[in-house]
N, C-alpha and C positions, 0 to 999 in steps of 0.2 A: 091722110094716106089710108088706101083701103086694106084691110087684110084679105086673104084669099085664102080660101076652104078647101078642105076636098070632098068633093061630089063622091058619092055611091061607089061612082064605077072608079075613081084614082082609088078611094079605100080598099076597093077591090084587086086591082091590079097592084096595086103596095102589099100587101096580104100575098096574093100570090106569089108576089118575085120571092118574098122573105120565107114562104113553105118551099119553094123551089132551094133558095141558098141553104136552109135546113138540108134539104136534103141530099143535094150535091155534096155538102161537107159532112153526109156520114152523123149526122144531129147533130143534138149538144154537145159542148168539148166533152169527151170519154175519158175518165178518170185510164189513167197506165192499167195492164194487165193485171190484176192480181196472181201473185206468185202461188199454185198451188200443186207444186211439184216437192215430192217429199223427198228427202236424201235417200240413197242408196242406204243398206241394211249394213250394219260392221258385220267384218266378216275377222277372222284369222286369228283370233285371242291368243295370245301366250303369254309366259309367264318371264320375262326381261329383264328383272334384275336377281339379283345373288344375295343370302348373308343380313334379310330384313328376318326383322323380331318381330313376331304378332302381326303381321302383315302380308298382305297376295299383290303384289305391284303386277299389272297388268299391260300390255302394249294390242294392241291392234291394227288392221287391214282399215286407211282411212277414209270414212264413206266421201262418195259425191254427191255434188247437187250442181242444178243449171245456174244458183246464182251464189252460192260458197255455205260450205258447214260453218254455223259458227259458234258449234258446244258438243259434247256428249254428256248423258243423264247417265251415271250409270247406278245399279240395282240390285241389291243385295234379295236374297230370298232366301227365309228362315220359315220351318212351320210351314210350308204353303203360301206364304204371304211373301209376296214382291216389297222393297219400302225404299226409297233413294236412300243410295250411301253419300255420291256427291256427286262434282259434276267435274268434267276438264276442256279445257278449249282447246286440248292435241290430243292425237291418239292412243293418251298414256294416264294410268290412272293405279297410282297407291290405294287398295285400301288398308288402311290402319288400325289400332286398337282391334285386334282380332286376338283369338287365343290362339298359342303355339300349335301346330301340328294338329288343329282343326280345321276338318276340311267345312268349303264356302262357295257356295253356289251365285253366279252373277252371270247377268246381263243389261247387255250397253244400248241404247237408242239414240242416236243423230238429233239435232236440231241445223236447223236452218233460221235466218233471217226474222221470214216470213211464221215463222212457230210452227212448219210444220214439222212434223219428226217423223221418223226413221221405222220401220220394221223392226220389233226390236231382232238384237242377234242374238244368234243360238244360247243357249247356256253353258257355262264354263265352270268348275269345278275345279278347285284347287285347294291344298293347305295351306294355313298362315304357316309362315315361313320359322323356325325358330334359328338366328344366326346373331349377328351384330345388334346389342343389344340399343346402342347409340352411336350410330355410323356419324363418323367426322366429317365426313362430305358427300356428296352426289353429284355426278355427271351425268347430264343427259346427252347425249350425243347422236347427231341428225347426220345423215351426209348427202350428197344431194351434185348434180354434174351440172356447167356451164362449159360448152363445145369442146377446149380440149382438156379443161379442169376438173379433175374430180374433188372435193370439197367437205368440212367437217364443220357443223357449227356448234357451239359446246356450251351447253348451259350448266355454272359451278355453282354450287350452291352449300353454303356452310350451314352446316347442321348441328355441329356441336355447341355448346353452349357458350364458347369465349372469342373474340372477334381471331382471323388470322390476317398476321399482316407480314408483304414482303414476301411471297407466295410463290410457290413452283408447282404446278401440276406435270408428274410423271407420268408417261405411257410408256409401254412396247407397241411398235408398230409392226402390221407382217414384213416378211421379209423381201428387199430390194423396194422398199418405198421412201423415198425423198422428199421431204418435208419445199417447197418454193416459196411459200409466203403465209404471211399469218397476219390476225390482225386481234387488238384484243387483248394481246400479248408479244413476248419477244420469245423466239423460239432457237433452241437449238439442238443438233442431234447428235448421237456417236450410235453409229451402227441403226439398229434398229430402237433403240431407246430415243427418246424424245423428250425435251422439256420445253413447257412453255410457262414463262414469267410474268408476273404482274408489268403493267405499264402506270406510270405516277398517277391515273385518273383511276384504277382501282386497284391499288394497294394494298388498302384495309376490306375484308372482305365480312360484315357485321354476322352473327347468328342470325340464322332464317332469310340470310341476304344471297343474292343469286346477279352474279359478275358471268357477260357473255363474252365468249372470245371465237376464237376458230384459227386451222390452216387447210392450205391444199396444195395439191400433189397433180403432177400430172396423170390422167388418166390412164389406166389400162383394165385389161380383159379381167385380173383378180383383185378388186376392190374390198380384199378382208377385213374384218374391225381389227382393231386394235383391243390389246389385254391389259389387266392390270394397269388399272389409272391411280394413283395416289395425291394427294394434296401432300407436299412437302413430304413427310413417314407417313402420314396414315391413309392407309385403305379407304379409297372410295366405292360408295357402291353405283351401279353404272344403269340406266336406262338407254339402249339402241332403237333408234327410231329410224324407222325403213327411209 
C-alpha cells in the first residue's frame, strides 16, 4: 500500500485554510473579559446603633459594581496614619475596643470579586460610644419589598455570656402595621407590640451565636422601623440596614 504526501502546494493551501479559520474565529480561544471595573465609592456613613461601650458602629450607602461587592476594608486613621480596623461583607461595621467619648476618624473602601476596590469614602468622625457596657443581645434588622410585601429580615445574635433558651424577641411596631407571616419564628401581636418566638430548630440561642428570623406586612407609603427590641427583658442594641 502506498502512502501519499503532500506536495508544496496542498502544504500550502492547508496553511492557508487554517490562517483563514484563525481568523474568521477572532484567533485563539480568548480568555473571558477581565473584570476591571471598580465598585462605586461608600457613600452616607452614620452612626446606627445606640448604648455600645468603647465602640462607633457604623452603617452605610451600599456600593455597586457590574458584577457584586463582595467585602468592605474599613480604616481607622490615628496620627496621620490610615491602618485596617477590619473588614464586613454588609454595610455595617462595629468598631470596637475604642475609649469612651473618644472621637475616631474612619474610612471604608469596596472590594469586588475581581480585587478591585472602591474610592475610598469620605472620612467620618465619631465618638466611641460610652453606654451598655455588655449588651445581651443585637438585632440587625434589614427590610426590603417583594410586589405587594413589605418585609424585615432579623439577624439575633446573643451576646452575653450564658446560652438563652426558649426565647421571645419584643418589638413596637409603628402604628396601624399588621404583622401577615413570619418565618424563623412564631409570631404574635396585640396592638402595636409584637413578639416573635423561638421555633424547636433554634431554641437554644449559644454566646456569640446568631439565629435568623424575619416577618412581613403588607405594604404601604409609611414603612417606619420599629423601636425598642428586647430579647425576653433585656435590651437589645439594634443595627438598621437600608
Amino acid at each position: 500500500m502506498k502512502r501519499r504526501t503532500l506536495t508544496g502546494a496542498t502544504v500550502s493551501i492547508t496553511l492557508s485554510l487554517m490562517v483563514s479559520l484563525v481568523v474568521s474565529l477572532g484567533g485563539p480561544a480568548r480568555a473571558a473579559a477581565a473584570d476591571e471595573l471598580p465598585p462605586s465609592k461608600p457613600t452616607g456613613i452614620w452612626e446606627c446603633i445606640a448604648d455600645y461601650h468603647g465602640a462607633v458602629p457604623m452603617c452605610w450607602t451600599p456600593s455597586t459594581d457590574d458584577t457584586g461587592v463582595t467585602g468592605y476594608d474599613i480604616y481607622i486613621v490615628e496620627d496621620g496614619t490610615a491602618r485596617l480596623h477590619g473588614t464586613s461583607a454588609r454595610p455595617a461595621y462595629t468598631a470596637t475596643g475604642l475609649v469612651p467619648a473618644r472621637p475616631y476618624t474612619f474610612f471604608i473602601v469596596a472590594r469586588d470579586a475581581a480585587g478591585n476596590t472602591s474610592p475610598p469614602s469620605d472620612r467620618y468622625t465619631a465618638h466611641a460610644q460610652v453606654g451598655l457596657p455588655v449588651p445581651g443581645c443585637h438585632v440587625e434588622h434589614a427590610t426590603g419589598r417583594s410586589g405587594p410585601w413589605s418585609y424585615a429580615g432579623i439577624k439575633l445574635t446573643n451576646t452575653g455570656t450564658a446560652p438563652v433558651r426558649g426565647w421571645t424577641l419584643h418589638l413596637d411596631l409603628p402604628e396601624g402595621r399588621r404583622i401577615e407571616f413570619s418565618w424563623g419564628a412564631k409570631w404574635s401581636q396585640d396592638g402595636t407590640h409584637a413578639a416573635l418566638s423561638n421555633l424547636a430548630h433554634n431554641e437554644t440561642i449559644m454566646p456569640a451565636e446568631t439565629t435568623e428570623l424575619g416577618y412581613a406586612w403588607r405594604h404601604s407609603s409609611t414603612d417606619a422601623r420599629p423601636q425598642r427590641f428586647s430579647l425576653d427583658s433585656t435590651p437589645c442594641t439594634v443595627t438598621y440596614l437600608p
